[in-house]
N, CA, C and O atoms as a GROMACS GRO file, in nm:
protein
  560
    1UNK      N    1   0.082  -0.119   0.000
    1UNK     CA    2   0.000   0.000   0.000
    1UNK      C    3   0.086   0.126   0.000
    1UNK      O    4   0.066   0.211  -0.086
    2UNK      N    5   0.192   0.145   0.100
    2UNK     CA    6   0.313   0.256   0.086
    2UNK      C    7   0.384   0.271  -0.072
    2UNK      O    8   0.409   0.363  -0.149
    3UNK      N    9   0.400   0.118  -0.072
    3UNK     CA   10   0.492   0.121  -0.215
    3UNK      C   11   0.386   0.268  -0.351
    3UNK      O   12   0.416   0.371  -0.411
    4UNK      N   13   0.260   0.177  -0.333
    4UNK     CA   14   0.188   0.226  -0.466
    4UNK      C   15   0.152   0.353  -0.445
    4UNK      O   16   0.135   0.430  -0.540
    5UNK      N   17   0.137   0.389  -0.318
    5UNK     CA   18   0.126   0.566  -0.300
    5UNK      C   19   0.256   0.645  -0.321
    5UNK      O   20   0.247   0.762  -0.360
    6UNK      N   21   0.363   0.596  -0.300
    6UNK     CA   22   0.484   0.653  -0.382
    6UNK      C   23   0.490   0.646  -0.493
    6UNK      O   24   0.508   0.751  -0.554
    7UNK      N   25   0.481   0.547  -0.551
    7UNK     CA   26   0.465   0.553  -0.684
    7UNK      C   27   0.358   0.656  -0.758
    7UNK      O   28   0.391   0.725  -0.855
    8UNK      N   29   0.249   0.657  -0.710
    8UNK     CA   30   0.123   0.761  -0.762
    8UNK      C   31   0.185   0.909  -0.734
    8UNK      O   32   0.153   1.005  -0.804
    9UNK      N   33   0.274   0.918  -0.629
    9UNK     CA   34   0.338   1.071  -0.590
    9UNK      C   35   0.443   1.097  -0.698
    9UNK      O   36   0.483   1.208  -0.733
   10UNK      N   37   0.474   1.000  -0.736
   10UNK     CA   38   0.629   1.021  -0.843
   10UNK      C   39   0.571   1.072  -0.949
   10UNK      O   40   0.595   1.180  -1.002
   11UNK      N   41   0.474   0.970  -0.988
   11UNK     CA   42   0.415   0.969  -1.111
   11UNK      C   43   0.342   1.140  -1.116
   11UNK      O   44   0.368   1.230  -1.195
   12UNK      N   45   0.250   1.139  -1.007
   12UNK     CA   46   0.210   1.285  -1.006
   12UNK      C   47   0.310   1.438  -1.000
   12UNK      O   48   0.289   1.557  -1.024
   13UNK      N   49   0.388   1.382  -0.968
   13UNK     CA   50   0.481   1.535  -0.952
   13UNK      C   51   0.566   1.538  -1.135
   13UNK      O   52   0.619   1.638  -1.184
   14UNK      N   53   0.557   1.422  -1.192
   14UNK     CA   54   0.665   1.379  -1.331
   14UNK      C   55   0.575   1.437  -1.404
   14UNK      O   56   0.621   1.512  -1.490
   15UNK      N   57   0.387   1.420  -1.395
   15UNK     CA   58   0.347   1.482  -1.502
   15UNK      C   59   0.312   1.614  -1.478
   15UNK      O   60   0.271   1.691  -1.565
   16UNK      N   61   0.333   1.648  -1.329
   16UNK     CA   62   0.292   1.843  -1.341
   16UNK      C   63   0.446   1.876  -1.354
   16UNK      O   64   0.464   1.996  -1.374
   17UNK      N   65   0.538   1.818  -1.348
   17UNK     CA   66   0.664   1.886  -1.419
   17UNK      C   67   0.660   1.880  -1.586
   17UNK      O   68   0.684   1.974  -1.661
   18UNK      N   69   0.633   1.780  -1.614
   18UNK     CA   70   0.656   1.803  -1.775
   18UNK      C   71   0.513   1.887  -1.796
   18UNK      O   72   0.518   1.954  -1.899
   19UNK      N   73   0.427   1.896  -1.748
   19UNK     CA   74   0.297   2.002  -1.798
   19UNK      C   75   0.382   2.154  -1.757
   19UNK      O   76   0.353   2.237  -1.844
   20UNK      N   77   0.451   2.197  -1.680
   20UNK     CA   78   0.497   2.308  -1.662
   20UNK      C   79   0.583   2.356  -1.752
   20UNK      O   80   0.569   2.464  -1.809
   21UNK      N   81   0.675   2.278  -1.767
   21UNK     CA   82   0.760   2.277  -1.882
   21UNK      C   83   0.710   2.297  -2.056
   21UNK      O   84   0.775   2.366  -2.134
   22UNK      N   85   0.612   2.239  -2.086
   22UNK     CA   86   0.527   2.288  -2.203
   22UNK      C   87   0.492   2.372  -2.154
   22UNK      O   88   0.589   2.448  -2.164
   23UNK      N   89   0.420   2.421  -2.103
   23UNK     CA   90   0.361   2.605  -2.072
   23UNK      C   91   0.430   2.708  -2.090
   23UNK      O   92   0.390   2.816  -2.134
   24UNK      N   93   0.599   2.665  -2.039
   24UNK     CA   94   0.696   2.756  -2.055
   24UNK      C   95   0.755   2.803  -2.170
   24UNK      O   96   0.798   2.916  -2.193
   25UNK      N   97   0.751   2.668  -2.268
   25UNK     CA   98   0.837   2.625  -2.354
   25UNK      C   99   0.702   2.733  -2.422
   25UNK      O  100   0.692   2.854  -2.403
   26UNK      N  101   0.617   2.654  -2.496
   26UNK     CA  102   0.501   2.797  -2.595
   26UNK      C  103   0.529   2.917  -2.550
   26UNK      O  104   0.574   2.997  -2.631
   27UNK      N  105   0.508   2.963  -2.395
   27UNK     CA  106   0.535   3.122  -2.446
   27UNK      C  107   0.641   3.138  -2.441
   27UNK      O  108   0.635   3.259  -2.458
   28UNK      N  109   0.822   3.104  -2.423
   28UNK     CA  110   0.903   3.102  -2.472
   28UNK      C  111   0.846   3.142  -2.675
   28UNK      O  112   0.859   3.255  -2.722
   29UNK      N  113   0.805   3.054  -2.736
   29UNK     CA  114   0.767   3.022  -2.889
   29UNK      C  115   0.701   3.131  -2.919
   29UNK      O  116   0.728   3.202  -3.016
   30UNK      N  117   0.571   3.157  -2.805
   30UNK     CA  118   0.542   3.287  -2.855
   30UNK      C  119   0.642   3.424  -2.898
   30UNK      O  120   0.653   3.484  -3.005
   31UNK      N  121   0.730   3.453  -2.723
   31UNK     CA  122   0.770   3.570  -2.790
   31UNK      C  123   0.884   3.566  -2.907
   31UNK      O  124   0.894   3.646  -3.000
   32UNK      N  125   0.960   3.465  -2.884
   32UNK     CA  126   1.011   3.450  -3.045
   32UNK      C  127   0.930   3.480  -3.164
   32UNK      O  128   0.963   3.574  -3.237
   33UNK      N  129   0.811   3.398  -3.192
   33UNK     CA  130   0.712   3.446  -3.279
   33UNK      C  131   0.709   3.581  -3.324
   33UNK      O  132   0.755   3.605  -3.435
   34UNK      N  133   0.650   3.699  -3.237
   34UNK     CA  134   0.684   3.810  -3.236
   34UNK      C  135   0.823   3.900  -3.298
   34UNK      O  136   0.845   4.000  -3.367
   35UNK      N  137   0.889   3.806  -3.232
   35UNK     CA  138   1.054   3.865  -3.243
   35UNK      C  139   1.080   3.864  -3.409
   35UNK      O  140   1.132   3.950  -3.480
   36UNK      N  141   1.043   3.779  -3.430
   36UNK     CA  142   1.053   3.695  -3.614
   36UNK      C  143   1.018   3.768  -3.703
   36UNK      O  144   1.082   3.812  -3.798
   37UNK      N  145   0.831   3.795  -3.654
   37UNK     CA  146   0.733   3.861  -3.706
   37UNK      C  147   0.791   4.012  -3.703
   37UNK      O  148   0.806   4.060  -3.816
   38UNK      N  149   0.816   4.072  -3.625
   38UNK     CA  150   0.895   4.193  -3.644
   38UNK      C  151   1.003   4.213  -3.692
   38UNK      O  152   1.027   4.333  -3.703
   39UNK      N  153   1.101   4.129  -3.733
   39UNK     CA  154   1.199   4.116  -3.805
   39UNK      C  155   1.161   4.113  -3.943
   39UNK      O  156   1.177   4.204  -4.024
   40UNK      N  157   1.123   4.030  -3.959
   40UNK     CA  158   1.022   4.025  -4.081
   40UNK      C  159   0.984   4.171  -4.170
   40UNK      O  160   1.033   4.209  -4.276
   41UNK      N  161   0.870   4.239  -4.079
   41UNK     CA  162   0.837   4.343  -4.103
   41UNK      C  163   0.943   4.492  -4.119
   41UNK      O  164   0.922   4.594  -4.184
   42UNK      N  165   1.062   4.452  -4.032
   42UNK     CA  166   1.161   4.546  -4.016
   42UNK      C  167   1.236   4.532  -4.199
   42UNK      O  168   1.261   4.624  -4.277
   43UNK      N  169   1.256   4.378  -4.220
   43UNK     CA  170   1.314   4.359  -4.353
   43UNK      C  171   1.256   4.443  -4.464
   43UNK      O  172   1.325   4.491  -4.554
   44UNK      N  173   1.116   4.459  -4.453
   44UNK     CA  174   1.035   4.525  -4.587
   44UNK      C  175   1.078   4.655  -4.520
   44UNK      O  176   1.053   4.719  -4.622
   45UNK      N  177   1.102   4.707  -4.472
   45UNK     CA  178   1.101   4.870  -4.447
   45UNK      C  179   1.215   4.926  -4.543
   45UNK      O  180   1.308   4.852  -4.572
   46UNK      N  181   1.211   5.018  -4.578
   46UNK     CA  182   1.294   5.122  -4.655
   46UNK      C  183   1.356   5.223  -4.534
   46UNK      O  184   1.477   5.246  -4.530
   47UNK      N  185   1.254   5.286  -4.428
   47UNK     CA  186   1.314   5.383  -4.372
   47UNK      C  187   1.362   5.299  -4.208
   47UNK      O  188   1.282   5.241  -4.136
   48UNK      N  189   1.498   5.314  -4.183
   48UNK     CA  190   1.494   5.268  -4.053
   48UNK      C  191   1.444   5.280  -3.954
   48UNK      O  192   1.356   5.365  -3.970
   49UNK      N  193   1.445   5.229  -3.803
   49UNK     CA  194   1.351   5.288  -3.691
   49UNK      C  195   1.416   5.426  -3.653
   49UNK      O  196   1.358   5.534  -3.657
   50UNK      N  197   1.548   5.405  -3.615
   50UNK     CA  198   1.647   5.551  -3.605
   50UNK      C  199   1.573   5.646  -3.713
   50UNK      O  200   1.519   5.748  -3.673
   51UNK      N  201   1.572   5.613  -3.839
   51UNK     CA  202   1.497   5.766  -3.930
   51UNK      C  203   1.408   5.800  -3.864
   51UNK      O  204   1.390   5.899  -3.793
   52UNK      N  205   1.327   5.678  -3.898
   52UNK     CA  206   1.169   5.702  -3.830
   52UNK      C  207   1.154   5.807  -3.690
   52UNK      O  208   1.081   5.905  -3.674
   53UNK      N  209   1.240   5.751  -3.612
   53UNK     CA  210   1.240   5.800  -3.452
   53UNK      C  211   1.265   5.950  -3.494
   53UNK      O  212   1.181   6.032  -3.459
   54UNK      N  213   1.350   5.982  -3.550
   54UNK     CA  214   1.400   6.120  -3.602
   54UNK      C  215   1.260   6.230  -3.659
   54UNK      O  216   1.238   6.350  -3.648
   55UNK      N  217   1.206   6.145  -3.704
   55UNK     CA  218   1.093   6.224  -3.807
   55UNK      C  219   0.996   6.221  -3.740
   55UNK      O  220   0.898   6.285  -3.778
   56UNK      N  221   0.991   6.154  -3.633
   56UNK     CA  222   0.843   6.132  -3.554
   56UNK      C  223   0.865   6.230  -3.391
   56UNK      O  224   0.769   6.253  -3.317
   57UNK      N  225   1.004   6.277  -3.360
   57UNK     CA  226   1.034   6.352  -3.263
   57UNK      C  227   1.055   6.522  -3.344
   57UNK      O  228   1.042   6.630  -3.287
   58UNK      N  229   1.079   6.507  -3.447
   58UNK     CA  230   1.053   6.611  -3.515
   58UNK      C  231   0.894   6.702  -3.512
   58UNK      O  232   0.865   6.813  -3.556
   59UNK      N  233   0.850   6.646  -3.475
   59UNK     CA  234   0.681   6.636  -3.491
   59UNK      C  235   0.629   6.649  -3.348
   59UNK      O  236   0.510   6.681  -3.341
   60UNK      N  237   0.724   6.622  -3.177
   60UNK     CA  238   0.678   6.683  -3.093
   60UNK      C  239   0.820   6.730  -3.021
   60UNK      O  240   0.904   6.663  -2.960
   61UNK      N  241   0.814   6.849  -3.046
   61UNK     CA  242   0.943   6.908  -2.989
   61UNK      C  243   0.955   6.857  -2.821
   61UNK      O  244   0.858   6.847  -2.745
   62UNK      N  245   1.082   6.831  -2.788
   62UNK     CA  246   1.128   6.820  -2.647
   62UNK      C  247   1.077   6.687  -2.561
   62UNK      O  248   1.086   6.652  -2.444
   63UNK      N  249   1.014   6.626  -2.695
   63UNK     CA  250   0.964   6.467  -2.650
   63UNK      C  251   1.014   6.370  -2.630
   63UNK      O  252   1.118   6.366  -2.694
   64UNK      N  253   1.001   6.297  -2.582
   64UNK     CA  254   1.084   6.116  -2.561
   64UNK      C  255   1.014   6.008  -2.578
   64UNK      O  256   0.906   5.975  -2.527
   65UNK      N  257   1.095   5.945  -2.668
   65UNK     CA  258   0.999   5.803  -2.700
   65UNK      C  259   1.030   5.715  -2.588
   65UNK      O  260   1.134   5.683  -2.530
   66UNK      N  261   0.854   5.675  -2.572
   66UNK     CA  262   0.842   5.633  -2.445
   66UNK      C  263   0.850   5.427  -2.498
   66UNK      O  264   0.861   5.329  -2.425
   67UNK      N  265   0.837   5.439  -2.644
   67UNK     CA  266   0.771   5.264  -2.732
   67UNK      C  267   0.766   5.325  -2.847
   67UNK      O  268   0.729   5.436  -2.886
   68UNK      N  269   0.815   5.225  -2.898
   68UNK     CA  270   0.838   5.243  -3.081
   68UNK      C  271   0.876   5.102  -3.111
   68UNK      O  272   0.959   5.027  -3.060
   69UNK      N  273   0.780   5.086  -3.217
   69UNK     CA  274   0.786   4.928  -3.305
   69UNK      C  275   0.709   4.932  -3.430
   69UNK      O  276   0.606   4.996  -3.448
   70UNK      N  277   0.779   4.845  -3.528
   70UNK     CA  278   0.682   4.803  -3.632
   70UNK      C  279   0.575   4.785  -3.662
   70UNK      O  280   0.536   4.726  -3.561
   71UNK      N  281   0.473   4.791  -3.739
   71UNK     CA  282   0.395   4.729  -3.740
   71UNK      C  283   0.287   4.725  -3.866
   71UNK      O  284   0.304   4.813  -3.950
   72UNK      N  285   0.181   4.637  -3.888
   72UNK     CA  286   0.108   4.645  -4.025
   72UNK      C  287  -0.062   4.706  -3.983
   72UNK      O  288  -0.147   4.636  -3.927
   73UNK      N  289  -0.073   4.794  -4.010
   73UNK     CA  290  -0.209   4.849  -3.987
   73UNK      C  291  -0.293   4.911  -4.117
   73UNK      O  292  -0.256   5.012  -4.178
   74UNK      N  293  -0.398   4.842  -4.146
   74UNK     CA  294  -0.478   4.828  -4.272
   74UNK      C  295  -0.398   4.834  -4.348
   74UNK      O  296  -0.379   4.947  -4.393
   75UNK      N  297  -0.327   4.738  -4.394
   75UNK     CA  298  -0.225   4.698  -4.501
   75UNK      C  299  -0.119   4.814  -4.508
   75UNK      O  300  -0.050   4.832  -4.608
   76UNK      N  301  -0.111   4.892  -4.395
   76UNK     CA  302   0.016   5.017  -4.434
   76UNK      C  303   0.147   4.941  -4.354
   76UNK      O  304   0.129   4.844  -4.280
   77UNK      N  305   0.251   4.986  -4.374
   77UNK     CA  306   0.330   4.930  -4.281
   77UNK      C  307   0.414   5.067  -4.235
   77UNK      O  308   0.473   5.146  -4.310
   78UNK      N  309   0.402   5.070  -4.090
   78UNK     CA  310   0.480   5.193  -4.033
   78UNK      C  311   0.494   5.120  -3.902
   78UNK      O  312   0.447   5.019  -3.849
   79UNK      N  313   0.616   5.258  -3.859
   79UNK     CA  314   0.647   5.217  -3.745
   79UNK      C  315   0.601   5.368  -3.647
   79UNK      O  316   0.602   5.489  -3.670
   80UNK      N  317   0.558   5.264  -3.506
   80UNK     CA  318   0.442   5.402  -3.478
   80UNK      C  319   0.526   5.437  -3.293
   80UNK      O  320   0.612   5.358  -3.256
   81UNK      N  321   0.500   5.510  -3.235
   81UNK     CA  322   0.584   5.558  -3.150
   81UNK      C  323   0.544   5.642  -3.038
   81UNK      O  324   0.557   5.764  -3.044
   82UNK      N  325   0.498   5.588  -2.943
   82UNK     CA  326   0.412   5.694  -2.822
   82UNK      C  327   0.548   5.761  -2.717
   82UNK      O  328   0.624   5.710  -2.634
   83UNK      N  329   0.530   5.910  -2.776
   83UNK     CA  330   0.634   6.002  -2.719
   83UNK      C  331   0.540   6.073  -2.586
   83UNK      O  332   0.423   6.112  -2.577
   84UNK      N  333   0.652   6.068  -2.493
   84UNK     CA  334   0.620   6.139  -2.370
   84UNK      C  335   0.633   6.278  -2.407
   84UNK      O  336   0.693   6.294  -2.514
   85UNK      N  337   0.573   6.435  -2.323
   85UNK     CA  338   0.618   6.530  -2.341
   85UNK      C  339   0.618   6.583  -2.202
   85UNK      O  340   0.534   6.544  -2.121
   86UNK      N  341   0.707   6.670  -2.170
   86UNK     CA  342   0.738   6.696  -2.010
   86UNK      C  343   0.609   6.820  -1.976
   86UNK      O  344   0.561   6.908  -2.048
   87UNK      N  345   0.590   6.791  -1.873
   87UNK     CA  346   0.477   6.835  -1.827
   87UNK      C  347   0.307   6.840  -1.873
   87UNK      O  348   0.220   6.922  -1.902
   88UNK      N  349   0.328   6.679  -1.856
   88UNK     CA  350   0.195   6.653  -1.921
   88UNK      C  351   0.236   6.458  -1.873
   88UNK      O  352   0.336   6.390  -1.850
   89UNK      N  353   0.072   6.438  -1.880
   89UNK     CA  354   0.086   6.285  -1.881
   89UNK      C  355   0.049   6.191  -1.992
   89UNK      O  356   0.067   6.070  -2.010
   90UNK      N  357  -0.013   6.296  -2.066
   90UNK     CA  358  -0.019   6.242  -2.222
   90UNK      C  359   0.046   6.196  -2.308
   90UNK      O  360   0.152   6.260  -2.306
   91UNK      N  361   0.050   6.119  -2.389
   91UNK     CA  362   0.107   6.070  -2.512
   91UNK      C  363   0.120   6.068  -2.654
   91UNK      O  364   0.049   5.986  -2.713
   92UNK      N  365   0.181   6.128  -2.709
   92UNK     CA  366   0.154   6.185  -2.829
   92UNK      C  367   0.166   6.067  -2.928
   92UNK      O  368   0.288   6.056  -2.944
   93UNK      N  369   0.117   5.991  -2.988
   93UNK     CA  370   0.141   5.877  -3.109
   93UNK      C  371   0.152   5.954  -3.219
   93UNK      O  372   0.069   6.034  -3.262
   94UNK      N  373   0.263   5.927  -3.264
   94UNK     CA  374   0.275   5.951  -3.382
   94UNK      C  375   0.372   5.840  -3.496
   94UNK      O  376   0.490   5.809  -3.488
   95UNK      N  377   0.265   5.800  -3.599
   95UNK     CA  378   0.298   5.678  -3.701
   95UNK      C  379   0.333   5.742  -3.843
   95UNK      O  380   0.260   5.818  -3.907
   96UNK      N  381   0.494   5.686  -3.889
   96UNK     CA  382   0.544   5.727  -3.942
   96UNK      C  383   0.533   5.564  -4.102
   96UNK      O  384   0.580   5.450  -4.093
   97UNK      N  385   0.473   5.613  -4.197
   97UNK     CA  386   0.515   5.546  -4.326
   97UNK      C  387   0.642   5.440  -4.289
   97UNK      O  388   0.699   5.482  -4.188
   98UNK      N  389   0.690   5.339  -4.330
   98UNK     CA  390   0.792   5.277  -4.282
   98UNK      C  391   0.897   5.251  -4.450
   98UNK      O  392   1.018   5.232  -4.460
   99UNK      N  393   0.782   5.262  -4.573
   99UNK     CA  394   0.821   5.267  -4.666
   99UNK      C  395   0.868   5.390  -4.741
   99UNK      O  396   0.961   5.398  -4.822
  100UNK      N  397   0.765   5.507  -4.688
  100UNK     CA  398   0.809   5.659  -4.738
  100UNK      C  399   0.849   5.716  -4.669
  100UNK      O  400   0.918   5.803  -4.724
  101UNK      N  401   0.852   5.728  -4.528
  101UNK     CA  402   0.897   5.846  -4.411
  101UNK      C  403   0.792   5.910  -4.354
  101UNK      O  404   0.771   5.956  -4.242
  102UNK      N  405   0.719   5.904  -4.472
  102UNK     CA  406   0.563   6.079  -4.442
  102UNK      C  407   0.501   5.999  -4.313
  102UNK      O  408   0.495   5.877  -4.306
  103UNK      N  409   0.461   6.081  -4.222
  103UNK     CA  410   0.407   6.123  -4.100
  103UNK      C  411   0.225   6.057  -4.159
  103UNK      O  412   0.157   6.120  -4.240
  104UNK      N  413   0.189   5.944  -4.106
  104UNK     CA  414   0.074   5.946  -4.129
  104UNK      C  415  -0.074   5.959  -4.047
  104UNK      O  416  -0.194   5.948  -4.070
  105UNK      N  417   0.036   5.994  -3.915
  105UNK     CA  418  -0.114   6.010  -3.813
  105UNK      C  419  -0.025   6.091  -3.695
  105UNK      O  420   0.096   6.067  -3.689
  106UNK      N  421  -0.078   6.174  -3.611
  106UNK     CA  422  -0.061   6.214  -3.475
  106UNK      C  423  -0.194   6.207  -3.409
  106UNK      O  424  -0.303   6.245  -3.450
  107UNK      N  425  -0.164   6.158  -3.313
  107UNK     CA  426  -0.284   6.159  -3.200
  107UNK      C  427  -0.226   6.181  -3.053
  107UNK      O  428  -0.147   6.112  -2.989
  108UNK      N  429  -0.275   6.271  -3.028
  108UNK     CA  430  -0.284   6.258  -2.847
  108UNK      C  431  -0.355   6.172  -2.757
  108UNK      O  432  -0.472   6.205  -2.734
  109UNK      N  433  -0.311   6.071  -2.701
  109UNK     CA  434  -0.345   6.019  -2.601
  109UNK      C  435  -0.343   6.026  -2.461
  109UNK      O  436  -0.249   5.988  -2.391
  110UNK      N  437  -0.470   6.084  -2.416
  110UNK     CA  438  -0.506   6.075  -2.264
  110UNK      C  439  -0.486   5.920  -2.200
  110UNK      O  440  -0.508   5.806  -2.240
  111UNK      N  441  -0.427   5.986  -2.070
  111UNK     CA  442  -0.423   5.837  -1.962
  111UNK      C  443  -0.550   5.721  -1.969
  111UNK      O  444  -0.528   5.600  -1.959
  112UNK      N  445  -0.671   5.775  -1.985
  112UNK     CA  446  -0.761   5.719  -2.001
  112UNK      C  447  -0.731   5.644  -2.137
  112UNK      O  448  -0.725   5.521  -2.144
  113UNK      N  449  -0.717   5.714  -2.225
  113UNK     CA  450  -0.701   5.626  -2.354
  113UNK      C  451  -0.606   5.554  -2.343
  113UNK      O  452  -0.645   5.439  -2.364
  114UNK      N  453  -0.476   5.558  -2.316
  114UNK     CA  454  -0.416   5.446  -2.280
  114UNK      C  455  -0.349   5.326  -2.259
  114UNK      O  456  -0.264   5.251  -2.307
  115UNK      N  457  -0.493   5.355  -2.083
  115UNK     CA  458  -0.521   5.231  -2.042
  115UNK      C  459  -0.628   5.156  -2.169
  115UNK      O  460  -0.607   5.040  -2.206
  116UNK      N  461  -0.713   5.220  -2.213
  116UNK     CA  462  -0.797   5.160  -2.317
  116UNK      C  463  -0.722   5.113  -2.395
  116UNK      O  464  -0.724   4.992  -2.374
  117UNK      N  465  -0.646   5.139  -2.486
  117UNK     CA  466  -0.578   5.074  -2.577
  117UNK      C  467  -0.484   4.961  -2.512
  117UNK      O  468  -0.475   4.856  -2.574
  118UNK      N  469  -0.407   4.975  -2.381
  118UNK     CA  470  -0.331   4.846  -2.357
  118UNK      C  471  -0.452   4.708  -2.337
  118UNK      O  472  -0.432   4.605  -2.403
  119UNK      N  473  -0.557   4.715  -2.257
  119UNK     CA  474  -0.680   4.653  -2.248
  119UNK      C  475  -0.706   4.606  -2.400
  119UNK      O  476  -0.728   4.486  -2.414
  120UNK      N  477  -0.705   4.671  -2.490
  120UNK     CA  478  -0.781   4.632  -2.636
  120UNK      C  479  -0.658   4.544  -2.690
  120UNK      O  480  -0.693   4.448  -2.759
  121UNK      N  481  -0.532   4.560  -2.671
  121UNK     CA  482  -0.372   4.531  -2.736
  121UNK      C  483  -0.382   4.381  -2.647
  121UNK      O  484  -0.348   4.280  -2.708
  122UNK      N  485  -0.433   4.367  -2.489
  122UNK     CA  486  -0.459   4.233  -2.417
  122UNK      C  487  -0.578   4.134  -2.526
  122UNK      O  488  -0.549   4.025  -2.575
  123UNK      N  489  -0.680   4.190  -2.539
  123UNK     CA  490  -0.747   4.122  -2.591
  123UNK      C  491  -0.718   4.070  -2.677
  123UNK      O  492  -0.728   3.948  -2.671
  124UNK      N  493  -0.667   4.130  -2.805
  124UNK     CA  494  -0.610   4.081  -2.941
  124UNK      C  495  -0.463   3.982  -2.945
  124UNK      O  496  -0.416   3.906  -3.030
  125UNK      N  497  -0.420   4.025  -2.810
  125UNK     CA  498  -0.313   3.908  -2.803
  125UNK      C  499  -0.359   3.790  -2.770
  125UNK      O  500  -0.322   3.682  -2.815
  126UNK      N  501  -0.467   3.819  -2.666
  126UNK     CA  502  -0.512   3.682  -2.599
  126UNK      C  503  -0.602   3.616  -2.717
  126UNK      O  504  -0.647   3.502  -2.703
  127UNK      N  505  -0.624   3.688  -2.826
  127UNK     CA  506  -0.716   3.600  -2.957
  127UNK      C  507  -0.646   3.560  -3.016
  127UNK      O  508  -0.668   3.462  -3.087
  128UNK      N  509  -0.511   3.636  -3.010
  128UNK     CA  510  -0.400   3.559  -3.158
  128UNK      C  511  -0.377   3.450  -3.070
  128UNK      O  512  -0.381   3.344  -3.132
  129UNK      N  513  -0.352   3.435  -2.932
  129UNK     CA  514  -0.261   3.347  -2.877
  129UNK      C  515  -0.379   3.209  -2.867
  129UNK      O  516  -0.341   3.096  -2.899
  130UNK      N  517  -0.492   3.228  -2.830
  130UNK     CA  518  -0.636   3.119  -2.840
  130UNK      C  519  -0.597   3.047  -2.993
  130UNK      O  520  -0.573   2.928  -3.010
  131UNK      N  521  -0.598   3.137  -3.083
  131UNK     CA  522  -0.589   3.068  -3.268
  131UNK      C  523  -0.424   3.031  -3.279
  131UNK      O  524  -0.380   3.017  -3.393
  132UNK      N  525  -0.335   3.015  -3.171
  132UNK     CA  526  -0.221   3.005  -3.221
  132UNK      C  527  -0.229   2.840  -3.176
  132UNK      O  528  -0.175   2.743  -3.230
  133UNK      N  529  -0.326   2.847  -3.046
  133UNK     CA  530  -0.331   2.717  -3.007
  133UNK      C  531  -0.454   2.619  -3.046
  133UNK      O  532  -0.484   2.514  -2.991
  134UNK      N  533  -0.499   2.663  -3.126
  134UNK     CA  534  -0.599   2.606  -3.220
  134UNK      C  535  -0.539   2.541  -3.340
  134UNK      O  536  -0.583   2.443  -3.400
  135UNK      N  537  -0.433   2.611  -3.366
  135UNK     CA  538  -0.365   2.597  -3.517
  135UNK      C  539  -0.309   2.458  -3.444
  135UNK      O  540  -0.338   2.343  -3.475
  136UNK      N  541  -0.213   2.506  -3.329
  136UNK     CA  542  -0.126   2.391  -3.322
  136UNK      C  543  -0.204   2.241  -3.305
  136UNK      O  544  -0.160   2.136  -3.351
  137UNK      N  545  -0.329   2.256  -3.226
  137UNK     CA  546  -0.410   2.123  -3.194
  137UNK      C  547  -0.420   2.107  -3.291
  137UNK      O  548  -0.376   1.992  -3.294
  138UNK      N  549  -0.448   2.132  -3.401
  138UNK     CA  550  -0.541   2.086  -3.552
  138UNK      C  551  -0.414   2.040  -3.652
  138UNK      O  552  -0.427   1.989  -3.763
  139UNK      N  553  -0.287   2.070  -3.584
  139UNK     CA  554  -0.185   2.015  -3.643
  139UNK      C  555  -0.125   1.840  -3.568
  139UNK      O  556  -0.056   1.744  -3.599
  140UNK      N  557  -0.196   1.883  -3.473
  140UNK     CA  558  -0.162   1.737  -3.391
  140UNK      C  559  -0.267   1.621  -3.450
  140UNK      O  560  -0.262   1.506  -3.407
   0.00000   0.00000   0.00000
């Protein structure tokens, strides 16, 4: 009776170690994924992020990029850039062409907005990441 309850303890701790270990290992895969996927996107660019950064601080004097990355939005590809400005808690976005340079959006963002947008940026990860693991089951 001792023997087989050790055994059931071995056995139980062997498969929540290897279940931990897959958990780790995917989002390990994920952020590589990402890493790739932005590499990727960095390859098609014409203007670098350094230009970019240049042309998009041009646009709010005395600002600091607070995040700047690639990215594909309704088939454009730019790289977009939420600059701090001192004395203020706002955020100025401003998305720069990644193929031409030209300035294609400024927006100010309130704290309120945000938090809204990191909330909306959760959701859409947590949908890519649901269909990433859909893909993979349907490959098994």
């Amino acid at each position: 009776m001792k023997i087989k309850s050790i055994i059931c303890s071995i056995v139980t701790v062997g498969l929540l170690a290897g279940g931990l270990t897959a958990c780790t290992t995917e989002r390990e895969e994920g952020k590589e994924g990402e890493k790739a996927t932005a590499a990727k996107l960095e390859a098609q660019a014409k203007i670098t992020k350094a230009e970019a950064q240049k042309i998009a601080l041009d646009k709010v004097p005395g600002g600091t990029i607070k995040e700047g990355d690639i990215e594909k939005e309704k088939g454009k590809l730019l790289w977009s850039f939420d600059i701090a400005t001192p004395g203020t808690k706002d955020i100025t976005e401003v998305q720069v062409d990644a193929l031409t340079g030209a300035v294609l959006d400024i927006a100010r963002e309130t704290v309120a907005d945000q938090d809204k947008e990191k909330k909306e940026d959760a959701k859409v990860k947590a949908k890519n990441s649901k269909e990433d693991d859909d893909e993979k089951e349907e490959k098994k």
